[in-house]
C-alpha positions as CSV (number, residue, x, y, z in Angstrom):
1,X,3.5,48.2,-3.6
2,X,4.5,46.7,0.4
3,X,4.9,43.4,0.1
4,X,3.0,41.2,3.4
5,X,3.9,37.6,4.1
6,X,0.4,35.9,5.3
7,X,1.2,32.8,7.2
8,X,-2.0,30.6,7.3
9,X,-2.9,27.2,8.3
10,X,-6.2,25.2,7.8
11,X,-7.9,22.4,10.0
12,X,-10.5,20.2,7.4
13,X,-13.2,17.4,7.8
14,X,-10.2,15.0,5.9
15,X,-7.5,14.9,3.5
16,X,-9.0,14.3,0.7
17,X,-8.0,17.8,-1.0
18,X,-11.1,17.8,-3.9
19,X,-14.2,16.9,-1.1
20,X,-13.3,17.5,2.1
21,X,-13.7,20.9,3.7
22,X,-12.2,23.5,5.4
23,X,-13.4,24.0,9.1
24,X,-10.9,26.4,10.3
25,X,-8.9,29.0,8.7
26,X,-6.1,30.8,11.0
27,X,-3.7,33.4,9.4
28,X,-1.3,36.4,10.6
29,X,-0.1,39.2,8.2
30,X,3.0,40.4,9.0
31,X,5.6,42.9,7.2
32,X,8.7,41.3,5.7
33,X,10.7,41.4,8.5
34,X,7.9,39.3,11.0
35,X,5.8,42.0,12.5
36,X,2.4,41.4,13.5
37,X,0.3,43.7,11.3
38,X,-3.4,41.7,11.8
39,X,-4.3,38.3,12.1
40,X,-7.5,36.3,11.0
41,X,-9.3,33.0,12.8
42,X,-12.0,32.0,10.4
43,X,-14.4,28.9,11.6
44,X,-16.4,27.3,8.6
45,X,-19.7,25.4,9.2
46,X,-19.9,21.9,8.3
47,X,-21.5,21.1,4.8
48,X,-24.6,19.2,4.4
49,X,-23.2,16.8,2.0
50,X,-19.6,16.3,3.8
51,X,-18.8,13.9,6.0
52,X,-15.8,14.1,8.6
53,X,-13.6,11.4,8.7
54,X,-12.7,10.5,12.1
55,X,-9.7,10.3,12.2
56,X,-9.3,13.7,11.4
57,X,-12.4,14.7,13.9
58,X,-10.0,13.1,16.8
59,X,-6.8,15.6,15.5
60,X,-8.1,18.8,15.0
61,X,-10.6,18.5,17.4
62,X,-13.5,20.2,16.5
63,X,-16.7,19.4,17.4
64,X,-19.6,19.5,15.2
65,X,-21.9,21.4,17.6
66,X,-18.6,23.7,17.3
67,X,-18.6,24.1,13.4
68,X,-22.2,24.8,13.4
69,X,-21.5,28.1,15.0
70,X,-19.1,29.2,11.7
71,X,-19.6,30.6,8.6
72,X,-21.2,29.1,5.8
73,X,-18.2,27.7,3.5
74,X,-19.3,30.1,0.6
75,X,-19.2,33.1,2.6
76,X,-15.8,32.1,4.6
77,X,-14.1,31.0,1.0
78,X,-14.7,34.2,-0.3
79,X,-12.9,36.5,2.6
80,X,-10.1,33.8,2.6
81,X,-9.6,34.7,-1.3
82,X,-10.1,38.1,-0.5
83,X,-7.3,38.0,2.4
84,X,-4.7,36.2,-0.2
85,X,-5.2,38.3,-2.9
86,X,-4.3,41.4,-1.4
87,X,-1.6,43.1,-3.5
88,X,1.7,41.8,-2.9
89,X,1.0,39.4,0.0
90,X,3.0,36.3,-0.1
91,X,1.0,33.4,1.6
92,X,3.1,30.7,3.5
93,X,3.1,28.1,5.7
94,X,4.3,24.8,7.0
95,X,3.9,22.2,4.4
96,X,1.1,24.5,2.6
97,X,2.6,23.3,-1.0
98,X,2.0,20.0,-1.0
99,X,-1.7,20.5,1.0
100,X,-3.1,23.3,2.2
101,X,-2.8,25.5,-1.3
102,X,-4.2,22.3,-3.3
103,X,-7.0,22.3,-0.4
104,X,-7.7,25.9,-1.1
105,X,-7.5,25.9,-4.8
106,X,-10.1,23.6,-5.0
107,X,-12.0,25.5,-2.5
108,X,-11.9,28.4,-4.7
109,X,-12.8,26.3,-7.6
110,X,-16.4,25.0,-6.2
111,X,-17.3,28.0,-5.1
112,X,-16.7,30.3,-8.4
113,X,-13.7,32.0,-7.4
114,X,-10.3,32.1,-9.8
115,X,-7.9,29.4,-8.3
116,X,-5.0,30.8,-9.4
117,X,-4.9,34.7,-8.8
118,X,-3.1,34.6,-5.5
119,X,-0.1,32.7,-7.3
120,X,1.1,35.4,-9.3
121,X,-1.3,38.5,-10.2
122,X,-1.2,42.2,-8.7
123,X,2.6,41.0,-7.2
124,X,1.1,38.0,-5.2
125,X,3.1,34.8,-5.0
126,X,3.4,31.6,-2.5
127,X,6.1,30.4,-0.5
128,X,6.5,27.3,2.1
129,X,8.6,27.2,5.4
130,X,9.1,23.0,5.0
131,X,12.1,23.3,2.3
132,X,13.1,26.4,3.5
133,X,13.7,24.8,6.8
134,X,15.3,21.5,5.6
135,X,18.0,24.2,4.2
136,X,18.5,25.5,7.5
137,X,18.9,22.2,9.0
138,X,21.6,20.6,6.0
139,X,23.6,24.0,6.8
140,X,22.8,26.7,9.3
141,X,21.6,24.0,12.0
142,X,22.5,26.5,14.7
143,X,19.6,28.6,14.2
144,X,17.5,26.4,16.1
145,X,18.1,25.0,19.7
146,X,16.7,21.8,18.9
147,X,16.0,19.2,16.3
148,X,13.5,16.5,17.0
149,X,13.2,12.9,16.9
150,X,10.8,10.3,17.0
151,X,12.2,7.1,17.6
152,X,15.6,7.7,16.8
153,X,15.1,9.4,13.3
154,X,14.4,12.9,12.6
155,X,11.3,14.8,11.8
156,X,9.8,18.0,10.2
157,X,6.9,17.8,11.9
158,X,6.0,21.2,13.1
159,X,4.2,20.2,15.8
160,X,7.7,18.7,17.3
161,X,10.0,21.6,16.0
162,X,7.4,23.7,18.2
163,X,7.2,21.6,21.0
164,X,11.7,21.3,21.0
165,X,12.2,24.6,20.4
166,X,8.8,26.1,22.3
167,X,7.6,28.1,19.0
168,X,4.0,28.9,20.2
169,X,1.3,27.4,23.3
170,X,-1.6,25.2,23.2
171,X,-2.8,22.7,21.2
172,X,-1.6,21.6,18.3
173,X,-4.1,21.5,15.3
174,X,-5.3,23.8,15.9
175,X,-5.2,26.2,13.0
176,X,-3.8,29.5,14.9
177,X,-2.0,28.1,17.3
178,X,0.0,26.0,14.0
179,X,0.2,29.9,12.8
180,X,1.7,31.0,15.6
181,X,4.0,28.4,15.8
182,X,5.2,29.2,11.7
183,X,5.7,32.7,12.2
184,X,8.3,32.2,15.2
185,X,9.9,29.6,13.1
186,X,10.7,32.1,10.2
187,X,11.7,34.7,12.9
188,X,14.1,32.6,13.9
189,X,15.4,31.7,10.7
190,X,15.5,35.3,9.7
191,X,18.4,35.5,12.4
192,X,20.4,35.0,9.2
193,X,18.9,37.4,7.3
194,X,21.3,36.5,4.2
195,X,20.3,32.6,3.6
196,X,17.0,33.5,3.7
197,X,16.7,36.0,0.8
198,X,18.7,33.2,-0.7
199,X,16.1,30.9,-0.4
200,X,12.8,33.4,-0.5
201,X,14.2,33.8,-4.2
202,X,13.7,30.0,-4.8
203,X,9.8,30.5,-4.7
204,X,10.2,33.9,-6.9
205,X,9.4,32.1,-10.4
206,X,11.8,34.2,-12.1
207,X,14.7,34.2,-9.8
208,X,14.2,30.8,-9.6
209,X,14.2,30.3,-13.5
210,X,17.2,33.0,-14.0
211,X,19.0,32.9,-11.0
212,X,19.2,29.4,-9.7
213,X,18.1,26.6,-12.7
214,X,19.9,28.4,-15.7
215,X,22.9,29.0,-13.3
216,X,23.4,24.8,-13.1
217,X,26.5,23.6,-14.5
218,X,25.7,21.5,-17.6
219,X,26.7,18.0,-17.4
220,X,26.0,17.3,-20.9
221,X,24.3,17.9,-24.0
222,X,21.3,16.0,-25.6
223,X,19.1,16.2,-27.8
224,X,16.7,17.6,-25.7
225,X,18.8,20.4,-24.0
226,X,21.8,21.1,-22.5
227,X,21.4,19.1,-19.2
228,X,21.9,20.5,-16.2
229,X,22.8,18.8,-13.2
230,X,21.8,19.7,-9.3
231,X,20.7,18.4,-5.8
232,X,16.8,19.0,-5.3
233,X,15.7,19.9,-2.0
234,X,12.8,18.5,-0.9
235,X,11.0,16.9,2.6
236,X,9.6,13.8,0.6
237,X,13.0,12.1,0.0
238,X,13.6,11.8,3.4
239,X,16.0,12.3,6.4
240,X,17.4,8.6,5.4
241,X,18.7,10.7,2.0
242,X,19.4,13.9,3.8
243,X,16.1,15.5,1.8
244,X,17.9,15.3,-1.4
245,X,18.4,14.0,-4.5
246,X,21.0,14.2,-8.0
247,X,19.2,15.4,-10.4
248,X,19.6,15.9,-14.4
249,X,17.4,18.7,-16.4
250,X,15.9,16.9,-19.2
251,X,13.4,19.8,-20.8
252,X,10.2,20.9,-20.4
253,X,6.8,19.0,-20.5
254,X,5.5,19.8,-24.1
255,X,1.6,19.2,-22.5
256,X,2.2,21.2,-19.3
257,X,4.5,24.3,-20.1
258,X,5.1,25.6,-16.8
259,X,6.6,21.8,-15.4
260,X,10.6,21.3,-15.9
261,X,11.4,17.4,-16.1
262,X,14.2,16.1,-13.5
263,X,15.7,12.8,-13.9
264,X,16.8,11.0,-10.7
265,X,20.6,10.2,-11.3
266,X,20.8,8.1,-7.9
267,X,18.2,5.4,-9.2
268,X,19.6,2.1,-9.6
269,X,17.0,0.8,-12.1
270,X,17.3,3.8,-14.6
271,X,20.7,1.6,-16.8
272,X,18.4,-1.3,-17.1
273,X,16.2,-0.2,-19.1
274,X,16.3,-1.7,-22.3
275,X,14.8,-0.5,-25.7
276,X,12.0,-2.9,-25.6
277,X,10.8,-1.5,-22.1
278,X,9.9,1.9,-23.8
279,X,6.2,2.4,-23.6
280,X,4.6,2.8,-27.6
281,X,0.7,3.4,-28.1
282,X,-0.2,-0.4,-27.5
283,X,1.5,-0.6,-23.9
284,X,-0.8,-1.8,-20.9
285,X,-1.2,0.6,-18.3
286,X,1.0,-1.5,-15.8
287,X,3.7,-1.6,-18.4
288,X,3.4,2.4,-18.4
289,X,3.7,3.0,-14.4
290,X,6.8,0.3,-14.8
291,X,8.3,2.4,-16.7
292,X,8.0,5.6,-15.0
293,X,9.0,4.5,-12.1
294,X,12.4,2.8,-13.6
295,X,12.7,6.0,-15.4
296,X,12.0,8.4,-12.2
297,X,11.2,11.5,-13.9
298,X,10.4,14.3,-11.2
299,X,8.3,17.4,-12.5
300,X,8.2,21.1,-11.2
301,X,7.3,24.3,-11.5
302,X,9.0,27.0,-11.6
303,X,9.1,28.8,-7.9
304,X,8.0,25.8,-6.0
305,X,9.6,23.1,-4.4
306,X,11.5,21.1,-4.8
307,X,14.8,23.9,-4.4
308,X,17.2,22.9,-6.9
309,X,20.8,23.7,-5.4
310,X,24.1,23.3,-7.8
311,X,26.1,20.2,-7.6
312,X,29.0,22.2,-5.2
313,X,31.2,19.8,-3.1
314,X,30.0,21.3,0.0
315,X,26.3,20.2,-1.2
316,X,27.4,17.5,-2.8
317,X,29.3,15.4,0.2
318,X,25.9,15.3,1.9
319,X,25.4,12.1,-0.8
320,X,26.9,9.0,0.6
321,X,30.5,7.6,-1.6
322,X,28.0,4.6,-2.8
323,X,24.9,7.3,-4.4
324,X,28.2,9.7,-5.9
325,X,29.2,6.3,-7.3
326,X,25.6,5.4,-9.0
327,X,25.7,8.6,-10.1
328,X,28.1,8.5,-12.1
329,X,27.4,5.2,-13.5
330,X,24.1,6.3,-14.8
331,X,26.0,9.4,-16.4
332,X,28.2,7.8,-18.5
333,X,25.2,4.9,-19.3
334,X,22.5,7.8,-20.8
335,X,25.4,9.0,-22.4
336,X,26.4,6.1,-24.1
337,X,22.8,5.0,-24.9
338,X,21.8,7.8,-26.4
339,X,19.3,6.2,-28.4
340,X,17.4,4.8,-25.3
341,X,17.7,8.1,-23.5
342,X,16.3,10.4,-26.3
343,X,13.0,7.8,-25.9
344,X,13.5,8.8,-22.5
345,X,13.0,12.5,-22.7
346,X,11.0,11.7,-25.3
347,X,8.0,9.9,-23.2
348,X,8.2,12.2,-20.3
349,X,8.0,15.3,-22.5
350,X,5.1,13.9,-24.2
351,X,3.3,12.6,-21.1
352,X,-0.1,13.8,-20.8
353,X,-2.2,12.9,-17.6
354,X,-5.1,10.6,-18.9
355,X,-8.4,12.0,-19.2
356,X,-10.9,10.9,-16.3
357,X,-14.5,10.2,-18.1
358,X,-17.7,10.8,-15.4
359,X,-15.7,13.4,-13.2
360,X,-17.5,15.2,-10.8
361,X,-17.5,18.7,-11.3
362,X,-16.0,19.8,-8.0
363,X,-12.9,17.2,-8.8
364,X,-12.4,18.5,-12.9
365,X,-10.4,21.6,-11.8
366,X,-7.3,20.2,-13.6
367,X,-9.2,18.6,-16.3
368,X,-11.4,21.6,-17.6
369,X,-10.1,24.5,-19.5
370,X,-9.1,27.6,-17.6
371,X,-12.4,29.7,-17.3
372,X,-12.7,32.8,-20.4
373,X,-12.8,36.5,-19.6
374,X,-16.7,35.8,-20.2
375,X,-16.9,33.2,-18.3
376,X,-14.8,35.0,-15.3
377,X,-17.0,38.1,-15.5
378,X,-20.2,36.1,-14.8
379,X,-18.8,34.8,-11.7
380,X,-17.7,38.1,-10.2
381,X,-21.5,39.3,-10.9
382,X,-22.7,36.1,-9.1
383,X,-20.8,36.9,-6.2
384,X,-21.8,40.7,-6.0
385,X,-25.5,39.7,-6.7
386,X,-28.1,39.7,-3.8
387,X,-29.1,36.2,-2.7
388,X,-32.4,35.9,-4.7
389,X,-30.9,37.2,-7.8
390,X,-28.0,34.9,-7.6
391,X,-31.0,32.6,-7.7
392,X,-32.3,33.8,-11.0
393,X,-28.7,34.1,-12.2
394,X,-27.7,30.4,-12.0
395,X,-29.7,29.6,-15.4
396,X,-27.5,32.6,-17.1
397,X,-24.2,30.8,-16.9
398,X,-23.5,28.7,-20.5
399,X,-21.3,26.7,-20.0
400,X,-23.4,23.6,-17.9
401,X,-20.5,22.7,-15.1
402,X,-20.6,26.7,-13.9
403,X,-24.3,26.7,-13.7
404,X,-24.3,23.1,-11.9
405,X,-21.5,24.7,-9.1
406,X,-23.8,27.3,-8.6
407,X,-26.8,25.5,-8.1
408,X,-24.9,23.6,-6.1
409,X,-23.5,26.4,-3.8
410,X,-26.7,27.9,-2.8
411,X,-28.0,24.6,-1.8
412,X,-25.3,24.2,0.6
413,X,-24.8,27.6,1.8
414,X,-28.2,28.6,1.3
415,X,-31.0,26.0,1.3
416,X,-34.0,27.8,2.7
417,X,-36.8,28.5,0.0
418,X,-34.8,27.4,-3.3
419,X,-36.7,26.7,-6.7
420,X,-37.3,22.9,-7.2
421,X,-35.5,23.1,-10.3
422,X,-32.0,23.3,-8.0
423,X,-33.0,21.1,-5.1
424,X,-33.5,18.3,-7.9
425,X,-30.0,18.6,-8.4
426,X,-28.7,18.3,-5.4
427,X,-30.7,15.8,-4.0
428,X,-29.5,13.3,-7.0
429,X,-26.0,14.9,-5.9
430,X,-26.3,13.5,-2.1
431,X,-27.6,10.7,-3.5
432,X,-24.3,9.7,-4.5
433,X,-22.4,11.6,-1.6
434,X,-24.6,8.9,0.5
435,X,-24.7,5.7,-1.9
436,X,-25.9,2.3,-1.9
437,X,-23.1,0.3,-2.9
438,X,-19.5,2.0,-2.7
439,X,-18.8,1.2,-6.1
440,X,-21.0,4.2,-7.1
441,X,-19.4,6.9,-4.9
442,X,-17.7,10.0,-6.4
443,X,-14.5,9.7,-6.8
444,X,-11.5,12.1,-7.8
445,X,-9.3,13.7,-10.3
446,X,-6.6,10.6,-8.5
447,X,-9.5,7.9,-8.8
448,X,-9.4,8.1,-4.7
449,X,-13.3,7.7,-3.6
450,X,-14.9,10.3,-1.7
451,X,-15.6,9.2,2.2
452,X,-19.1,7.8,2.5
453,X,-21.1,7.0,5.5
454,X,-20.4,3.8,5.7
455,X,-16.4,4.3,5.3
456,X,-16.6,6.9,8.0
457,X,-18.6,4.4,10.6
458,X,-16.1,1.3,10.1
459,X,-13.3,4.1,10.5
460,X,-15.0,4.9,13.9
461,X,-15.0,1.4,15.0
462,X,-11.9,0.8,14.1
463,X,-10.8,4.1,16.3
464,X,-12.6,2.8,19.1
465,X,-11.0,-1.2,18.9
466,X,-7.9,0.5,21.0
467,X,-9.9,2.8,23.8
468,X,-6.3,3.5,25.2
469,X,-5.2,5.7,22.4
470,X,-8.0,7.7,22.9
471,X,-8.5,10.7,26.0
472,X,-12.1,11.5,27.0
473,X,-12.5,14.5,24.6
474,X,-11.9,12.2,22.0
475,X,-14.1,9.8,22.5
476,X,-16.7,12.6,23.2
477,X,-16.1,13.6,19.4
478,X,-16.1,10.2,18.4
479,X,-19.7,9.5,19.7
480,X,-21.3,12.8,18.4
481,X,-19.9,12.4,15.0
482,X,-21.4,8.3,15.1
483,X,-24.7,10.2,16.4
484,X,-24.5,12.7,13.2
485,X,-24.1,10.7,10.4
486,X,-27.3,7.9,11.8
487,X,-29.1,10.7,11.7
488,X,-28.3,13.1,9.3
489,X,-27.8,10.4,7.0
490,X,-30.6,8.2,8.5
491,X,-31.4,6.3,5.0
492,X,-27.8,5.2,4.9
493,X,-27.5,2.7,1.8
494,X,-31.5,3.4,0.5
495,X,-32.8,6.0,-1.4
């Protein structure tokens, strides 16, 4: 089996990862060493029952009259999961695992594709360019000309690496020019051909497992395990902390096999937690998120960020003398309150993410029980089936949540001359995609409401209360998406 990388980037109607959409998918195949093999520029038409938020209208620029002119989203979805489930294709991008593979899982999800396929089966995995290039900056900063600023501090942002070290033309967001832009970058990191097989291993789950986590050096032991100590990699922590943070291994979620539990050894509220601050089945939910943010448990998966690298002095001296110093002070604390620290482990190995009640279907990806060989084998018939037996075939899924995405899905993708039995449906659906009072709007698997009408119009306004940060195209977009929603959604707040 060749193994492809398949850089891809999406532009969406918002950022909400459970109900917005994709509008445009870009990606380039290339061979392991960067060479062009095909490349893909997918534009998806705009949903019926999504609405764009503007500010993301205003980025990516695409106008609606534009989207109309794609694919439906079922149709599009379907060659996308086609394209990353190729055998042995790796599928990367610039920030794509903390956004754009969420996005696309639950993508997949909605429209009765499997989710998780292009993670691991037929020799398909993921990687992302983000940590990979933080590694290059903390110690191989030569392989790029330049490394931006804004405002005096440093940034990721590939829309600034491009424009520093001229990585690819035209406008950014836009999904293929962003493409273009990623596949340059790892060219030029590939210039040192050695780091980054050292750091492609890192998103290999069993390298990673084998190779770099077992290989820590063990601090300690506990009850729990033998803890490991290390310095995770990762662009959320910040140029401020050079990326990184001390970590100690404390186990493995007992809920959520596949997640390792990291303990942040730089926190400064982790040796005042006393016994009584331990969360029991009566505490509050505020005393809980106390808690876990005192404690600062970080979870991850194996072969995904954040990179885990061992505690080395040259790694190491990239922590200032005052976080080395607060590190150890919080190692030879747990270690003398053992008691406290095996409650520790303890409630983060036990943790369990509470269970939403009245979740929408589309946002219960995490909630609901991986699909059954069955269950999997209805939904590869519904996608080979003609259009008007898919129709008949949305009363032959069991379980009720599969047969309401379906009924769903042809509404959306295919509305023309549908039984009244599934327009019902999805006319008490828009209902609440459209509601009366915001308090009844769908919200997600986070509790963060779905964009309504009304949200997206006092968005708009607020967009247009400073004219100067806006060019001509923009306010063009502006108007026709405040023309859209009047009209497609003309009975705004009735029903």
């Amino acid at each position: 089996m060749n193994n492809t990388y398949l850089f891809y980037d999406i532009e969406t109607t918002g950022l909400n990862k459970t109900f917005a959409q994709i509008l445009q998918f870009a990606a380039i195949r290339t061979d392991m060493q960067f060479n062009e093999i095909e490349r893909h520029d997918i534009l998806i038409k705009l949903r019926p029952d999504v609405i764009p938020s503007p500010k993301a209208t205003i980025t990516h620029r695409i106008s609606i009259a534009q989207s109309m002119q794609g694919l439906c989203e079922f149709e599009a979805i379907t060659q996308i999961h086609r394209l990353m489930n190729q055998s042995g294709t790796i599928s990367l991008g610039y920030n794509t695992s903390s956004f754009d593979d969420e996005f696309l899982r639950f993508c997949f999800h909605r429209n009765l594709l499997p989710p998780y396929t292009h993670q691991y089966k037929d020799g398909c995995r993921r990687s992302d360019l983000l940590p990979i290039t933080i590694m290059y900056y903390l110690y191989k900063k030569e392989v790029l000309e330049n490394w931006p600023e804004i405002d005096g501090k440093l940034t990721m942002r590939l829309e600034k690496l491009s424009e520093a070290n001229q990585l690819a033309i035209g406008q950014a967001h836009n999904a293929m020019v962003d493409v273009e832009a990623t596949v340059e970058l790892a060219r030029r990191l590939f210039k040192e051909p050695k780091m980054w097989g050292y750091l492609d291993g890192y998103f290999d789950k069993t390298i990673d497992k084998k190779k770099r986590i077992e290989e820590l050096p063990i601090a300690f032991h506990s009850i729990a395990c033998s803890n490991r100590m290390g310095l995770m990699i990762d662009n959320k922590y910040g140029s401020a902390n050079q990326y990184q943070v001390p970590v100690l291994l404390i186990g493995h979620s007992i809920p959520y096999k596949n997640q390792t539990l990291w303990l942040r050894l730089d926190n400064p509220n982790l040796s005042k937690i006393q016994r009584h601050d331990i969360p029991s089945e009566t505490s509050s939910a505020e005393e809980e998120k106390n808690f876990s943010k005192n404690s600062w448990v970080i979870r991850k998966k194996y072969g995904e960020p954040g990179l885990v690298l061992p505690p080395l002095e040259r790694y190491w001296n990239n922590l200032s003398p005052e976080r080395q110093a607060l590190v150890e002070e919080n190692k030879t604390w747990l270690q003398s309150h053992t008691e406290i620290f095996r409650k520790i482990i303890q409630y983060h190995q036990e943790f369990r993410y509470p269970k939403i009640p009245d979740l929408d279907i589309e946002a219960a990806l995490y909630q609901n029980d991986f699909l059954s060989a069955s269950e999997l084998a209805k939904c590869r018939q519904f996608h080979a089936a003609a259009l008007p037996n898919k129709i008949e075939m949305v009363t032959q899924f069991e379980d009720i949540d599969l047969r309401k995405l379906a009924s769903r899905l042809l509404c959306r993708n295919y509305p023309d001359n549908l039984p009244p039995m599934l327009t019902r449906d999805f006319e008490d659906y828009v209902w609440r995609v459209n509601p009366e009072n915001e308090e009844d709007a769908y919200f997600d698997h986070k509790y963060e409401k779905r964009t309504t009408p009304k949200i997206a119009l006092f968005e708009l306004d607020e967009l247009r209360k400073e004219p100067e940060n806006l060019d001509s195209q923009q306010i063009e977009l502006l108007d026709e998406l405040e023309n859209y929603l009047k009209t497609h959604f003309s009975n705004v707040g009735s029903r």
